[in-house]
Structure formats: structure tokens, C-alpha cells
N, C-alpha and C positions, 0 to 999 in steps of 0.2 A: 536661157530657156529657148526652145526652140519656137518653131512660127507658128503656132498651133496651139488655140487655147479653145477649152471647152467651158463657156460663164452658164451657171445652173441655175434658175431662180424660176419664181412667178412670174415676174415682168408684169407687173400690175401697174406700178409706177414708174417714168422715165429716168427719176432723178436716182434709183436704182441701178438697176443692172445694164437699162440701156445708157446711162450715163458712161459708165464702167466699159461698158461695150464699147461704146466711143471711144474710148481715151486709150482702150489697147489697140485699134486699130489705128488711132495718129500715131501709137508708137509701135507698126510697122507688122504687129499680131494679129495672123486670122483669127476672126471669131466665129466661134459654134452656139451660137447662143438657144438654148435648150430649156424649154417650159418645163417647168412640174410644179403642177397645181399645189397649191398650199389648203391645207385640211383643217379643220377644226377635230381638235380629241374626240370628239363624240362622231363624227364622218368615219374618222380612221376606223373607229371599233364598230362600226355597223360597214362599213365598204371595203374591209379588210380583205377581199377577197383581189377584188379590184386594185385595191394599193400595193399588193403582192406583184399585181401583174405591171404596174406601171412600174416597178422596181426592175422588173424582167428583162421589162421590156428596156428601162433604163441603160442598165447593165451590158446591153444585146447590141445599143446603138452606138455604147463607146466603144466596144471591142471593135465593130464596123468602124465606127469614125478614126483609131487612132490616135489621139488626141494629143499633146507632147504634153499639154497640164490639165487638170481640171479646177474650175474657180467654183465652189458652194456658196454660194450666195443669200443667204437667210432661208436655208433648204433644211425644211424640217418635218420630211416626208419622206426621205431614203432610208432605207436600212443598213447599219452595221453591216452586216452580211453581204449588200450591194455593193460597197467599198470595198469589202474583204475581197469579194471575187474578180472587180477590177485590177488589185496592186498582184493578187496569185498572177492571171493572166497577162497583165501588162505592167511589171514591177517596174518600169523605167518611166511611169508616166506619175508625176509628180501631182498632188494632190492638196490643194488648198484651202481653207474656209471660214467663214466668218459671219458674223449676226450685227446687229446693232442697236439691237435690242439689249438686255441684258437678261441670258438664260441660266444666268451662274446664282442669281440669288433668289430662297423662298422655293417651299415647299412646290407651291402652284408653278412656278414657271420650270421646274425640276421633270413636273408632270407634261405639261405641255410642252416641253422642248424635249423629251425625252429620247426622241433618235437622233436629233442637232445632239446634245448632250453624249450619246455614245459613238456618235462618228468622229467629236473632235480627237480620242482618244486613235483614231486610225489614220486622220488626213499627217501629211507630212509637216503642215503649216498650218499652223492659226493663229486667224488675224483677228485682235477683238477691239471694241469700238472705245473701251477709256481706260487709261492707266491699274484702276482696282480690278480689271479683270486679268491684270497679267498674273499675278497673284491667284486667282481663282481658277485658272487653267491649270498653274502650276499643281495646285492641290489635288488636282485630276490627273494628276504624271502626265500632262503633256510637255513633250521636251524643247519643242519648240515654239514659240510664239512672239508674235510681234504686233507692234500699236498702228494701227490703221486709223489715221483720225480722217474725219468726213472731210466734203469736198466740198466748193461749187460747180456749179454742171453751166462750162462756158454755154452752151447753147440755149440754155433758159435763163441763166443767170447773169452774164458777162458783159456789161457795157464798152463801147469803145473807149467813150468819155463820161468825163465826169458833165452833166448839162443843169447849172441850178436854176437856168431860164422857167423849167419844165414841174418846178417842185412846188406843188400847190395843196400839199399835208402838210401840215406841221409835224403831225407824229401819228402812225401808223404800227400797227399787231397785224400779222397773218396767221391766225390760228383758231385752233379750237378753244371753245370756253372749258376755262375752270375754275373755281371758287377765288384760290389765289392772285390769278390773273385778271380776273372782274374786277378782286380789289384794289388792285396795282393800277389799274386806267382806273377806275370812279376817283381814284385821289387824285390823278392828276387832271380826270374832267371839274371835280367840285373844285379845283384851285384856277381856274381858267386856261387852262392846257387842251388846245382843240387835239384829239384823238378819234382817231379814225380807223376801225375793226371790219376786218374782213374772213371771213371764218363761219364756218353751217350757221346757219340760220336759229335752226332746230333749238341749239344750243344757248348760245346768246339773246335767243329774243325772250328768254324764258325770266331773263333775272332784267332784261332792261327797263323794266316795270318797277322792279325791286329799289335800284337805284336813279329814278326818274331821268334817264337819259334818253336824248330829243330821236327822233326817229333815224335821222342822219347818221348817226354813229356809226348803226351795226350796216353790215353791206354785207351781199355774198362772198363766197371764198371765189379767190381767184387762182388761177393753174397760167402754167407756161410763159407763153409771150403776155400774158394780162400780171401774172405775177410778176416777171422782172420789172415792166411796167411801174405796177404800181408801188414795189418798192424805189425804181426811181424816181417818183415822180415825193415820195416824200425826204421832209427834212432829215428826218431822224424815224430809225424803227426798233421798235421793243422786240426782246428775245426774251422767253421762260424756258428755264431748263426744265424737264423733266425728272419728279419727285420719286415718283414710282421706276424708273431706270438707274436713278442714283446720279443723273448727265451731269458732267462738267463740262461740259459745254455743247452744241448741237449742231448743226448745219448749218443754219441760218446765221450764226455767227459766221462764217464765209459767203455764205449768199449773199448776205445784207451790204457788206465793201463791196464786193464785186459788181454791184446792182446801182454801184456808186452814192450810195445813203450810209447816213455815220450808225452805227448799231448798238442800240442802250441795253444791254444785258446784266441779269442775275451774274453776282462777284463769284468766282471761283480763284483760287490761285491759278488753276490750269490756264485760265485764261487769260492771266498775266504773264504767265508764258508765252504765250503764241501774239498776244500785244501788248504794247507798251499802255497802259492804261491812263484814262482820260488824254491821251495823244489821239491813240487810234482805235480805241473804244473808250464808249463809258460804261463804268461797272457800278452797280449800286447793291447793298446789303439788306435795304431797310424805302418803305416809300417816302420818306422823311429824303433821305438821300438822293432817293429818284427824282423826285420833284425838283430838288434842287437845281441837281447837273442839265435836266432837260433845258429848266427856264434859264440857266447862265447860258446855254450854246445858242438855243432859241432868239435870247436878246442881242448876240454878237455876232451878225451874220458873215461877219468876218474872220473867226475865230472858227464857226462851224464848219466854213469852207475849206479851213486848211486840215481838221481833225481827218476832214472826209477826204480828202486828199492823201492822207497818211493812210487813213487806212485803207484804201483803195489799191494802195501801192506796196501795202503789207503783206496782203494777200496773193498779187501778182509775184513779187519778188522774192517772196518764202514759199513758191508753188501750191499752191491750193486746190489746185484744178482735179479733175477727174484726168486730166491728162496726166498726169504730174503723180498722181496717185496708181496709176494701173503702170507706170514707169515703176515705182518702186515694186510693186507684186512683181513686175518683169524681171527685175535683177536680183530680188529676195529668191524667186526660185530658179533665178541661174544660179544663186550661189549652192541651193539644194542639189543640183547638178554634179554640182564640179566633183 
């Protein structure tokens, strides 16, 4: 690929596209990193006039820039047409894209992804975020496609060391509330399991009534240097996949090693893939289960230290990075080159 990439997205969040940005410029790639607002369906069909012009305008500032690739980035506000006109005008400039969300399944998200949805049919490479969408592209004649799995973003995420001087949770959620997950920590709070939630307010303090949980529990959400923080500063931290996306596994299963905390996650096989289970995660099916493996690591503070150590070094040593990840986009589309 050449030294010239154009990354397309919102940039709303760092662990995004400026992650991404990051990790092609360690690997020696200018970046053009190029806003475009993300819309809601109902914006687009009252601002249609406007989103025409941003497309124009889109279209206007690659011919100027050049670009040697373009990276789409959860960009679901270009048109078909906008694509068409950059490969007529600059057919040698390679074209890539990916969501991580998942816009392949259910009528609603058909709707609302519906230009992401007709663009993948034109970029030269698509990257989708879990194994069942390779399959779901296919169904759409894309001829190309590959598995892009998530990253951690060393600059928010990435300890030097492992430090368990510093670890003063037992067991720690950064997330949003959801039914499922409420009930996943009340078991392990009514069992004497100290757990500590950090995530909207909004959300959590709605049901903490519900299940008589002390004021302590719920805390704000934390971002950045307060999130890798506060992941290492606990023992152990819960992951929930996302039900509604279909995830076999999510981000935070690479954040959470990296951030040097052993990470207790919903089972997938995909996830037995990418670690050796209960080495360098623990996986549980059932809260019956979860309970369990927390209080065994919990009580053998010697046992947990080595887990976290495995997995710590799992994730360095199978590349996990956003470095490591914008390396692979780099050579997937040199190979689209050759």
C-alpha cells in the first residue's frame, strides 16, 4: 500500500478511528483523518439537501487529496454514488470498510444502515467485526472480505506492568446497565462478592432500589486514563457480550489484559479461540458458574496472579493492539494492489 491513507468516520470516540489513526501512523502511514457527521434516519430525510452537499463536498476533497487508500469507518452517511465517482476518477486508489456494529441482521438495521449497506457492495475490502458476518457479506456478492477483530488502544489501555500493590476492587463492570447484567452482579453481590459498577448513572441507579444495593456500588462511568485506571486497579473485571449485535466477544476482552486485570466473560467458543480458558480468561455460561470461578481466583491470590499474567501476555504476544491491527489493513491492501 502506499503511504497515504484517507480514515473516514465520526471521531466521536478515541478508542475509534483515532485509535486506528494511531496505529497506521506507528506503521509509517500518513493519515487524512476526515470527519463526516453520522445522522440519524430521520436527519437524513429532512437534511437531504445538506447530506447531498457533504457527499460533494466529500467526493471533491479526495480527488484534491489523492489518497493511495480510503479506510470507512462506521460511515453511514455516504452515498453509493460518492464511491462510484471516486474509483471512475481515481480507479487505483483502493477502498476499504467496516462497521462493528452489526448492519447485516433485522429488518431495522437494513433501514438504518442502508448507504453502509450499499457501499459495501462497491469498496474493494470489507472488514467485518465477527466470524457470522463473513457469511452475511458473502450473501450480498461481496467478493472480498476479511475478520477484523477489535483491539486495545495502547494509549488508554496498555500498562507497562502488571502492579497488584494498586488493586483495591475485587471485581469491577464498566458499562451500561441492562436487565441481564444487573442480574449477573446482584448474584454475585447477595453471595458476598464486593462488585463495583461504573457506568451512566441514569441507568443503574434506576434498579438499585430494586435489588437493595448499598450506595457504593454504582459510580460514574469512567473514559481514558480514569478507565485504564480503574481497570487496573481491580482484581478481576466482568465483560457482557452484546445480545442485540449477536458479539462473540467485544473489546474489553483485550482491554481488560492489557489494563493488566484477569477478565471474567460471557462463554463463547470464539473466545476459546483467541484464550486458553480459565488459564487466561474465565468464561462462565450460567451465574451459577460465575460465582463460582470468581470466588475460586478471589480466594487464591496466588493462582489469580498468574491467570493475569497469562493473560496479560496473551494479548501482547498474539498482537492485539491497534498497532498491530492497522499493520494488518496495511498489507491486506497491498495485497489488493499487487
Amino acid at each position: 500500500m502506499g503511504k497515504k491513507i484517507m480514515l473516514v468516520g465520526n471521531y466521536r470516540w478515541d478508542i475509534y478511528e483515532k485509535a486506528l489513526s494511531d496505529g497506521f501512523m506507528e506503521n509509517g502511514v500518513h493519515v487524512i483523518s476526515y470527519v463526516v457527521e453520522s445522522w440519524s434516519l430521520k436527519d437524513k430525510i429532512l437534511n437531504y439537501k445538506k447530506l447531498r452537499s457533504i457527499n460533494e463536498e466529500f467526493v471533491n476533497d479526495v480527488l484534491e487529496q489523492h489518497p493511495d487508500a480510503i479506510f470507512l469507518y462506521r460511515t453511514n452517511d455516504l452515498f453509493p454514488k460518492s464511491i462510484q465517482k471516486i474509483k471512475k476518477n481515481l480507479p487505483m486508489v483502493k477502498i476499504a470498510i467496516f462497521h462493528n456494529d452489526n448492519p447485516y441482521i433485522g429488518l431495522k438495521n437494513k433501514l438504518k444502515y442502508h448507504f453502509f449497506l450499499s457501499c459495501i457492495k462497491l469498496a474493494d475490502l470489507v472488514y467485518v467485526y465477527r466470524p457470522s458476518n463473513l457469511e452475511d457479506v458473502k450473501k450480498m456478492g461481496v467478493q472480498t472480505s476479511k475478520l477484523l477483530y477489535p483491539h486495545f488502544y495502547s494509549t488508554n489501555n496498555l500498562v507497562d506492568k502488571i502492579d497488584f500493590s494498586i488493586k483495591k476492587y475485587d471485581v469491577v463492570f464498566i458499562g451500561h446497565y441492562e436487565k441481564n447484567r444487573a442480574e449477573s452482579i446482584d448474584y454475585l453481590l447477595k453471595r458476598g462478592i464486593r462488585v463495583k459498577i461504573f457506568g451512566s448513572l441514569s441507568g443503574w441507579k434506576k434498579i438499585k432500589n430494586k435489588y437493595g444495593w448499598t450506595d457504593d456500588v454504582i459510580n460514574p462511568p469512567v473514559y481514558g486514563d480514569r478507565y485504564r485506571e480503574t481497570l487496573s486497579q481491580a482484581k478481576l473485571a466482568l465483560c457482557f457480550l452484546s445480545k442485540i449485535n449477536h458479539d462473540v466477544y467485544t473489546r474489553r476482552n483485550f482491554e481488560i489484559p492489557a489494563s493488566g486485570t484477569l477478565c471474567v466473560s460471557e462463554y463463547t467458543d470464539e473466545l476459546t479461540n483467541i484464550f486458553r480458558e480459565d488459564e487466561e480468561i474465565l468464561l462462565f455460561k450460567n451465574n451459577y458458574e460465575l460465582h463460582n470461578k470468581v470466588a475460586e481466583v478471589l480466594n487464591e491470590s496466588e493462582i489469580l496472579e498468574i491467570k493475569t499474567a497469562l493473560s496479560y501476555r496473551r494479548v501482547i504476544n498474539d498482537k492485539h493492539s491497534e498497532i498491530n491491527r492497522a499493520y494488518q489493513i496495511i498489507n491486506d491492501l497491498e495485497v489488493l494492489r499487487d
